[in-house]
C-alpha positions as a LaTeX table, in Angstrom:
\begin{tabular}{lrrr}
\hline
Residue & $x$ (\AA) & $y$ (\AA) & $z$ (\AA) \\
\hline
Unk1 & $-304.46$ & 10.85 & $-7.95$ \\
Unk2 & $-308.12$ & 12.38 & $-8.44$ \\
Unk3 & $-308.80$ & 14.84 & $-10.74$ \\
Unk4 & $-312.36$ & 14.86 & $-11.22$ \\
Unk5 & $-314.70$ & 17.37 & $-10.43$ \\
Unk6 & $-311.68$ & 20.37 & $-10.48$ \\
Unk7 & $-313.18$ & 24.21 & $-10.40$ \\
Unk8 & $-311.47$ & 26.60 & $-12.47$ \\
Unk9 & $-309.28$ & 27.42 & $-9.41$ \\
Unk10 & $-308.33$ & 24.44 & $-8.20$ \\
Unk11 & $-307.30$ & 23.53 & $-11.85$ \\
Unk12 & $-305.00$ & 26.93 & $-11.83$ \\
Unk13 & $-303.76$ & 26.27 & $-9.34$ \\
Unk14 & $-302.54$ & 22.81 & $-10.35$ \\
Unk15 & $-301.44$ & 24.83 & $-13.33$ \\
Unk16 & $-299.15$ & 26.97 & $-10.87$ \\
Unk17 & $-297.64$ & 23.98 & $-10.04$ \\
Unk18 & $-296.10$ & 23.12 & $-13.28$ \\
Unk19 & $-293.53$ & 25.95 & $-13.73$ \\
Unk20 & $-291.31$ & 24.83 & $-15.99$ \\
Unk21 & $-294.38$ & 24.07 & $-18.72$ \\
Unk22 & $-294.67$ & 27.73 & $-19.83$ \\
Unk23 & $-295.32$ & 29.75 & $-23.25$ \\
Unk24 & $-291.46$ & 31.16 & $-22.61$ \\
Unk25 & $-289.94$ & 27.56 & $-22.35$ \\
Unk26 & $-291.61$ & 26.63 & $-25.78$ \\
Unk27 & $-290.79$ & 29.73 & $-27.39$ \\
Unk28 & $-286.86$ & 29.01 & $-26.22$ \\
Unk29 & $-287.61$ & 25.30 & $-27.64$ \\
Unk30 & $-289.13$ & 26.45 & $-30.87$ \\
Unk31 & $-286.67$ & 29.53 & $-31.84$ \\
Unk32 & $-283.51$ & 26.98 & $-32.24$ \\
Unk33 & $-284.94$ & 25.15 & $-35.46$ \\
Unk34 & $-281.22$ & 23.77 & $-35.96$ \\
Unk35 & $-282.25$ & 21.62 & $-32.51$ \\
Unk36 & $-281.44$ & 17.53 & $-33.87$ \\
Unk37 & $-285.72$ & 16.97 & $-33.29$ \\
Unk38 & $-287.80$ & 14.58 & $-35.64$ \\
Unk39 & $-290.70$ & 16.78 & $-35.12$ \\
Unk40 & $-288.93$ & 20.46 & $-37.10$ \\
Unk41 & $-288.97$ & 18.25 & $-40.10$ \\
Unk42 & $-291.75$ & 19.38 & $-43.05$ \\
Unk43 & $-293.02$ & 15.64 & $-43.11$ \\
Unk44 & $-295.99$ & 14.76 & $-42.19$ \\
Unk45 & $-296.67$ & 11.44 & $-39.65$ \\
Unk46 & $-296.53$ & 8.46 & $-41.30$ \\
Unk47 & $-299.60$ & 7.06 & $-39.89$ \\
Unk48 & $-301.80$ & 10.07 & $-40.88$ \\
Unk49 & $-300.98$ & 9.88 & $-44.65$ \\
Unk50 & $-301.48$ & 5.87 & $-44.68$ \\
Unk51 & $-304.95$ & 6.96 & $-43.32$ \\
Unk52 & $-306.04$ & 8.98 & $-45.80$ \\
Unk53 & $-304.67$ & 7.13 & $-48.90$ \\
Unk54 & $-306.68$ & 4.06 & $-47.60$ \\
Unk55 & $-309.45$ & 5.84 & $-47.15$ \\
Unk56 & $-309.88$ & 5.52 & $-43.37$ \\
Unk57 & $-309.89$ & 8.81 & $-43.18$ \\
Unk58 & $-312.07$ & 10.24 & $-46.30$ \\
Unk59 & $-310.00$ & 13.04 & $-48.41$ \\
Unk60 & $-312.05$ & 15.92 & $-49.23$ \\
Unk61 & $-314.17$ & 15.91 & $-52.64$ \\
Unk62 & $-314.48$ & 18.33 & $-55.19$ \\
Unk63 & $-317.45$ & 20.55 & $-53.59$ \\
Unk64 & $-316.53$ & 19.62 & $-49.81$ \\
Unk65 & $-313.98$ & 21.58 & $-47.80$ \\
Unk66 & $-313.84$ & 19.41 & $-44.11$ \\
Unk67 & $-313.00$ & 21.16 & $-41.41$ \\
Unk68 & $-309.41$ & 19.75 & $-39.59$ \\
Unk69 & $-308.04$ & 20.96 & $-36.20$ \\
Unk70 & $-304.30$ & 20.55 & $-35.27$ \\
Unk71 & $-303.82$ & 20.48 & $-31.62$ \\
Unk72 & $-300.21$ & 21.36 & $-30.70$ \\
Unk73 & $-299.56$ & 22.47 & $-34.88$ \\
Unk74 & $-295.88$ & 22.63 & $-34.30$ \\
Unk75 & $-294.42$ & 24.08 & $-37.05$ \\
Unk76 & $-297.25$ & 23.37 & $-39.06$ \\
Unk77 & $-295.96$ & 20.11 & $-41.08$ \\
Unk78 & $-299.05$ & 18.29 & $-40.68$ \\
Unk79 & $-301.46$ & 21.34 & $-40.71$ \\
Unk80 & $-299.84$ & 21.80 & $-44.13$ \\
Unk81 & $-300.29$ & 18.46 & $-45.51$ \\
Unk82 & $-303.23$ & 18.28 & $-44.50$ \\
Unk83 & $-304.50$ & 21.84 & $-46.54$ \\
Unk84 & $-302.63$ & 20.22 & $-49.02$ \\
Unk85 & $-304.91$ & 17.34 & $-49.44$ \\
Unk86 & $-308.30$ & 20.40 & $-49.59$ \\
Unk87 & $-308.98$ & 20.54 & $-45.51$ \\
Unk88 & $-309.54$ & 23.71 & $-44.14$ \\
Unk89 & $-307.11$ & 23.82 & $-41.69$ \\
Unk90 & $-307.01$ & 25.24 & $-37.97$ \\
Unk91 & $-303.64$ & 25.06 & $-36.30$ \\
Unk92 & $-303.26$ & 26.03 & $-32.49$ \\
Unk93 & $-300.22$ & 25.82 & $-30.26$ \\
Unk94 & $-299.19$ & 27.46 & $-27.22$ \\
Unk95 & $-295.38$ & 29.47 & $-28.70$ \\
Unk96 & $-295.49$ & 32.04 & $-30.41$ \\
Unk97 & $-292.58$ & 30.99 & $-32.34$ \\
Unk98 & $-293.73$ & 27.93 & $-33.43$ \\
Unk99 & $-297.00$ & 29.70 & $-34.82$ \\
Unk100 & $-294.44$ & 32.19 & $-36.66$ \\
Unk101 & $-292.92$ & 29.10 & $-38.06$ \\
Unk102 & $-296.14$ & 27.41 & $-38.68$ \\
Unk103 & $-296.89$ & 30.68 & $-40.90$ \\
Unk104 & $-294.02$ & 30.80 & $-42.90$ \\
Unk105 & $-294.11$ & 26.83 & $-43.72$ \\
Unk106 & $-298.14$ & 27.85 & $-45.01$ \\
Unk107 & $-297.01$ & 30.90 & $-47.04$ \\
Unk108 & $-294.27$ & 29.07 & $-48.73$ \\
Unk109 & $-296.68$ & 25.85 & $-49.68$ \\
Unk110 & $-298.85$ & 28.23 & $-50.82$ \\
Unk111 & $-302.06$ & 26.83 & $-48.73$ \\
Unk112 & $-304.46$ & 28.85 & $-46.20$ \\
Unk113 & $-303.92$ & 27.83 & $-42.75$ \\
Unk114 & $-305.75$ & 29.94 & $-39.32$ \\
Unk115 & $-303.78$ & 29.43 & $-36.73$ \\
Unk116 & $-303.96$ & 30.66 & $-33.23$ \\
Unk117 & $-301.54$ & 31.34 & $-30.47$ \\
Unk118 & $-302.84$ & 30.18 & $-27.31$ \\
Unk119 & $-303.29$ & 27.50 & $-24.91$ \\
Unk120 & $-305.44$ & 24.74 & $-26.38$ \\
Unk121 & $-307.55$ & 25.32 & $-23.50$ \\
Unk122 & $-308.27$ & 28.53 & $-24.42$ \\
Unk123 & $-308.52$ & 27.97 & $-28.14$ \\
Unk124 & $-312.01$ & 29.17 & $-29.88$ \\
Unk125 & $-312.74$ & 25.93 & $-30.89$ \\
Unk126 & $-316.88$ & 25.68 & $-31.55$ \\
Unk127 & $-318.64$ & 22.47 & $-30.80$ \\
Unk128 & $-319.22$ & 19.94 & $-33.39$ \\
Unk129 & $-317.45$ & 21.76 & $-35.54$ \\
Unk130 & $-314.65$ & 19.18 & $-37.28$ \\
Unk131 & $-314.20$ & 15.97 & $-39.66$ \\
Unk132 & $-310.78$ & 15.67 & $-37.90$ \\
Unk133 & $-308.70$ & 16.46 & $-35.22$ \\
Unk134 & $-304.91$ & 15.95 & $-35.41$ \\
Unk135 & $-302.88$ & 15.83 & $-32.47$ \\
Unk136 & $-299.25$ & 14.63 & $-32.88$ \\
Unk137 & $-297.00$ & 15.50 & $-30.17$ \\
Unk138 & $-299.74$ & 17.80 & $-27.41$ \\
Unk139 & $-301.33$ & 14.74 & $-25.45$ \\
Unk140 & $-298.11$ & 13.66 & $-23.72$ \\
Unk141 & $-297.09$ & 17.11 & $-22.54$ \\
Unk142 & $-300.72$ & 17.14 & $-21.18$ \\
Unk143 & $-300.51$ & 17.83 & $-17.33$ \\
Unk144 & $-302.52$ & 14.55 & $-15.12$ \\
Unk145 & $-305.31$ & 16.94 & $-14.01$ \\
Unk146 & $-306.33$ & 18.97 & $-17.44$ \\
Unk147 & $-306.44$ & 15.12 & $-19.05$ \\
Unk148 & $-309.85$ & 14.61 & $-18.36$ \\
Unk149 & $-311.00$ & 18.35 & $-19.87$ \\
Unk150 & $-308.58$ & 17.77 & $-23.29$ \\
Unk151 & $-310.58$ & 14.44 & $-24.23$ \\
Unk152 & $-313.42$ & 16.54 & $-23.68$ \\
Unk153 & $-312.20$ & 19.44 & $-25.58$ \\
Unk154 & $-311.04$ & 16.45 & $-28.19$ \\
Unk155 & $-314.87$ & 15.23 & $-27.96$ \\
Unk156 & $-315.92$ & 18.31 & $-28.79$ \\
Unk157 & $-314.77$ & 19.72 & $-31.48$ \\
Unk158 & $-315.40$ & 16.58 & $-33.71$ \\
Unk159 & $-318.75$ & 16.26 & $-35.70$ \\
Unk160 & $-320.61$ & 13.74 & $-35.30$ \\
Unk161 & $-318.93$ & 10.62 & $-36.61$ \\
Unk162 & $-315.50$ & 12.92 & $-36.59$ \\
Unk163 & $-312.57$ & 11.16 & $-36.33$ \\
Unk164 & $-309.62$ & 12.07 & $-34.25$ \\
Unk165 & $-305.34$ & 10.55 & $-35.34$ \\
Unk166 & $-303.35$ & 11.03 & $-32.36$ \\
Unk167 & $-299.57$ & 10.60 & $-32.16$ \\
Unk168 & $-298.14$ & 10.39 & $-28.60$ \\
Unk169 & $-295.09$ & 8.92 & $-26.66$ \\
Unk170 & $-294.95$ & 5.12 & $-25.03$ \\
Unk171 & $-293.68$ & 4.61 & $-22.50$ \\
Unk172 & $-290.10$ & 4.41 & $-23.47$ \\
Unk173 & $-290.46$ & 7.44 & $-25.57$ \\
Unk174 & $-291.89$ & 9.58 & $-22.19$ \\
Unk175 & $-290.02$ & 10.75 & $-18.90$ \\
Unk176 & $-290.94$ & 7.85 & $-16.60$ \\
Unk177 & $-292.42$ & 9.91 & $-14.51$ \\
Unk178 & $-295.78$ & 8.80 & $-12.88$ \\
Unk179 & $-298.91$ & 11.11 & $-12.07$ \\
Unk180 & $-297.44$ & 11.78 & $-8.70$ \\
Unk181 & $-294.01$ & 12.56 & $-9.60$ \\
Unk182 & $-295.33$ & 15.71 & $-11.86$ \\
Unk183 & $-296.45$ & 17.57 & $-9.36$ \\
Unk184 & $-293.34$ & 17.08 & $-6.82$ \\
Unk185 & $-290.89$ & 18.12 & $-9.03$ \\
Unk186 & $-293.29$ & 20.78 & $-10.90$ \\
Unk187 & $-292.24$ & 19.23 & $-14.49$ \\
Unk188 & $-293.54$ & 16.53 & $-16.97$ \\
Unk189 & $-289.94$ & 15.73 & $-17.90$ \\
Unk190 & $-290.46$ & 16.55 & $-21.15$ \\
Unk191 & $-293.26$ & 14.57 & $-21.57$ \\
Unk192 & $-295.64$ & 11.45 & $-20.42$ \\
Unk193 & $-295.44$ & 8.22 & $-21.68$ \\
Unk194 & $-298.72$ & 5.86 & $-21.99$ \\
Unk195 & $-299.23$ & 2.31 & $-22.34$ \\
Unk196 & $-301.99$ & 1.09 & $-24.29$ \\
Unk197 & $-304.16$ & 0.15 & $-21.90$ \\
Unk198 & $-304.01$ & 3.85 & $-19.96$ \\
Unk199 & $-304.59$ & 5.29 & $-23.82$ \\
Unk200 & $-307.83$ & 2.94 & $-24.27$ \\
Unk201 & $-308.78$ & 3.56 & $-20.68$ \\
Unk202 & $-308.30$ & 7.33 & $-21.10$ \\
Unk203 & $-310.15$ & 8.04 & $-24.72$ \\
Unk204 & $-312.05$ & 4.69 & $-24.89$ \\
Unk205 & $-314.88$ & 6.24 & $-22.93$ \\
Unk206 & $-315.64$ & 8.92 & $-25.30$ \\
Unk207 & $-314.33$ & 7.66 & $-28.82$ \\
Unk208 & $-314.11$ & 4.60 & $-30.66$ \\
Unk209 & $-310.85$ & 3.26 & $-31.38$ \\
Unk210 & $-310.20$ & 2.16 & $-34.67$ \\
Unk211 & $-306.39$ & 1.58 & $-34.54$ \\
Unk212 & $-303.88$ & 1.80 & $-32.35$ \\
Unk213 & $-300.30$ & 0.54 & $-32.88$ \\
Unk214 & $-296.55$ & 1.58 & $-33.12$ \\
Unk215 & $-295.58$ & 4.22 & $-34.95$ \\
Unk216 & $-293.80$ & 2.79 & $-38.25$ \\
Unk217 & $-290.37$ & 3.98 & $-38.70$ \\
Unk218 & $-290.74$ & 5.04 & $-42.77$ \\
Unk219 & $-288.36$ & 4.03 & $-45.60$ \\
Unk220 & $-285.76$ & 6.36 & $-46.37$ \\
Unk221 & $-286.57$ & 9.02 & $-48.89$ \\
Unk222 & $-290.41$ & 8.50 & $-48.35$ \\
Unk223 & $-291.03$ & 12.06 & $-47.22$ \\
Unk224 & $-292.77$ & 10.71 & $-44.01$ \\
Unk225 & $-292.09$ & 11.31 & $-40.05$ \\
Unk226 & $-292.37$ & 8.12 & $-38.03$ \\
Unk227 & $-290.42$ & 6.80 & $-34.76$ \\
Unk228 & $-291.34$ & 3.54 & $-33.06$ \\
Unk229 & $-291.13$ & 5.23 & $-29.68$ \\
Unk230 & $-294.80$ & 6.56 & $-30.26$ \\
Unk231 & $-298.12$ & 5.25 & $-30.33$ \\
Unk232 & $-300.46$ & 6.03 & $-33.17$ \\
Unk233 & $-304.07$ & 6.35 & $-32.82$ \\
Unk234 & $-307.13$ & 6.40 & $-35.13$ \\
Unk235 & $-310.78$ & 7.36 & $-33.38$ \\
Unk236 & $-314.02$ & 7.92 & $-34.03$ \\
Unk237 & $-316.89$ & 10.07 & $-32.44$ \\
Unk238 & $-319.67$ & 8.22 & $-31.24$ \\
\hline
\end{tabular}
């Protein structure tokens, strides 16, 4: 399917389409933080604190506070590590609950974060303005036609020479469903799955890939989320 060259009403109405991916469905997900989900955890993705401990991706210095955006925050866990480590944090995601949740898990760490209810679409994100953007878990519930405009909003937002850790389903991780298959039955199934070569064709054009691999599953008692069902990704703005 071709989604190029979409107005703002032709991409609505897509949008229309998809009536089971709402604010209210991710409110109902978010509210029952008993749910058996990796992601409700407090720890933060494996692959994004290996990055910064090697260096990869630079920790802030004494008289620097880099700017981070988390796309699809969650419940904040890696917003909060990542104001842990000195980044001045911006957390967006589309529930309301999960921003409440996001809140609390800030003000009990003790750390600033600004987060923002609303669709990342929407979000007041200025160009150029971050060192990193985080997005671990918002890519794969990404509807086929709005890919194109997130890797631009992606593009973006990073500074120059920004650099971008994404955490996403493969395919045995996503609903099996192909491009086609979303819009008849008006659902992602919970999310996409990618293969590599769809992730390198799809953010290969604007960023340069540094890593991608399986996610590590981490040793017990490490304080780290990982599951090998996702892909991990490391990028830098050109």
């Amino acid at each position: 399917m071709n989604f190029e060259h979409l107005d703002t009403a032709a991409l609505a109405a897509l949008d229309a389409q998809l009536t089971r991916e709402t604010s209210p469905r991710w409110d109902g997900f978010y509210a029952d933080r008993a749910r058996p989900c990796g992601f409700f955890g407090t720890a933060p993705d494996e692959s994004l604190h290996g990055w910064l401990e090697d260096g990869r991706i630079p920790r802030p210095g004494a008289t620097a506070t880099p700017a981070a955006l988390d796309l699809g925050c969650g419940n904040g866990r890696n917003a909060v590590f990542l104001a842990q480590q000195g980044f001045a944090v911006t957390g967006v995601d589309f529930s309301a609950q999960a921003v409440a949740w996001a809140q609390e898990r800030a003000a009990a760490a003790d750390v600033p974060l600004t987060l923002h209810q609303i669709s990342v679409f929407d979000a007041p994100v200025a160009t150029g303005r971050f060192a990193l953007v985080v997005d671990s878990g918002c890519f794969h519930h990404i509807a086929p036609h709005r890919r194109a405009g997130y890797v631009q909003l992606v593009d973006h937002a990073l500074a120059p020479g920004g650099l971008f850790a994404l955490t996403c389903f493969r395919p045995e991780g996503g609903s099996g469903l192909s491009d086609e298959q979303v819009y008849e039955r008006g659902s992602l199934g919970g999310g996409l799955g990618y293969t590599e070569a769809e992730l390198r064709q799809h953010w290969g054009h604007a960023l340069n890939i540094l890593e991608l691999r399986q996610m590590q599953t981490p040793a017990a008692g490490s304080g780290l989320f990982g599951e090998p069902f996702l892909w991990v990704m490391l990028a830098r703005k050109r």
